[in-house]
N, C-alpha and C positions, 0 to 999 in steps of 0.2 A: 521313211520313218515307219515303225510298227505302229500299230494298235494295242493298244490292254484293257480289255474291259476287266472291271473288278465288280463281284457277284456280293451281295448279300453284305453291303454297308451297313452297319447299324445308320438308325435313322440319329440319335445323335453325333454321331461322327460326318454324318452327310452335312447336318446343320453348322459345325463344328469348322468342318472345310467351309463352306459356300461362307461365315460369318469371317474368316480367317481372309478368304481373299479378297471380300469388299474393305477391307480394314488396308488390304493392301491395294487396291485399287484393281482388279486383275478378276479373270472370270473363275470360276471354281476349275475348271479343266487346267486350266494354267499355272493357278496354284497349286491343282497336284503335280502337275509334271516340274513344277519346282521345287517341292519337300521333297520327292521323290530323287531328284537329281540331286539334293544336297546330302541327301542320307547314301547314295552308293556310291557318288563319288566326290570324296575329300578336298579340299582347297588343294591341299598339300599331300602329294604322293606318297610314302612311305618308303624312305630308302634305305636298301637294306644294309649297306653299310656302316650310314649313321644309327639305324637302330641296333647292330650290331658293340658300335665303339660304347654307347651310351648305358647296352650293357654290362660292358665292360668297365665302364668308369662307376656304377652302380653297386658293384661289385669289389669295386677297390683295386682292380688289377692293376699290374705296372707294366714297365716291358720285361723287365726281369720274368715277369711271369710266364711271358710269351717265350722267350729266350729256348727256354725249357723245350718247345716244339720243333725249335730248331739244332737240338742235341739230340731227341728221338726221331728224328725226322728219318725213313727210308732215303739217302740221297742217291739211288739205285736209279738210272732213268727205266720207265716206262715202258712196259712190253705192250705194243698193238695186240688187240683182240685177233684171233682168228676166228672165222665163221666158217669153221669146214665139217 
């Protein structure tokens, strides 16, 4: 596990934490490393997909719309890069 020390707390943000985690039963080091885990990392992942379609339904698209991509589409396959 790392270390993080964190420099020049205000003193009411120290009071702040340390009243926050007797409230939670828990030492102040532990309630930081728990705000701290809950703010970088989300319950719920962010898939790009779904955030994607949701765009799309936000937007009013259909598939018709999409259609369209597949009449301009390059259907030419794929030249491999050369590195010479």
């Amino acid at each position: 596990m790392a270390i993080l020390t964190v420099r020049n707390v205000p003193d009411e943000v120290h009071r702040a934490l340390r009243v926050r985690a007797a409230m939670h039963g828990r030492s102040t080091e532990a309630k930081v490393r728990d705000i701290l885990e809950s703010v970088v990392k989300p319950e719920q992942r962010v898939r790009m997909g779904d955030a994607l379609a949701e765009v799309g339904r936000r937007l009013g698209l259909t598939n018709d719309d999409f259609a369209v991509f597949d009449e301009v589409r390059d259907k030419a396959p794929a030249e491999p890069m050369r590195f010479e």
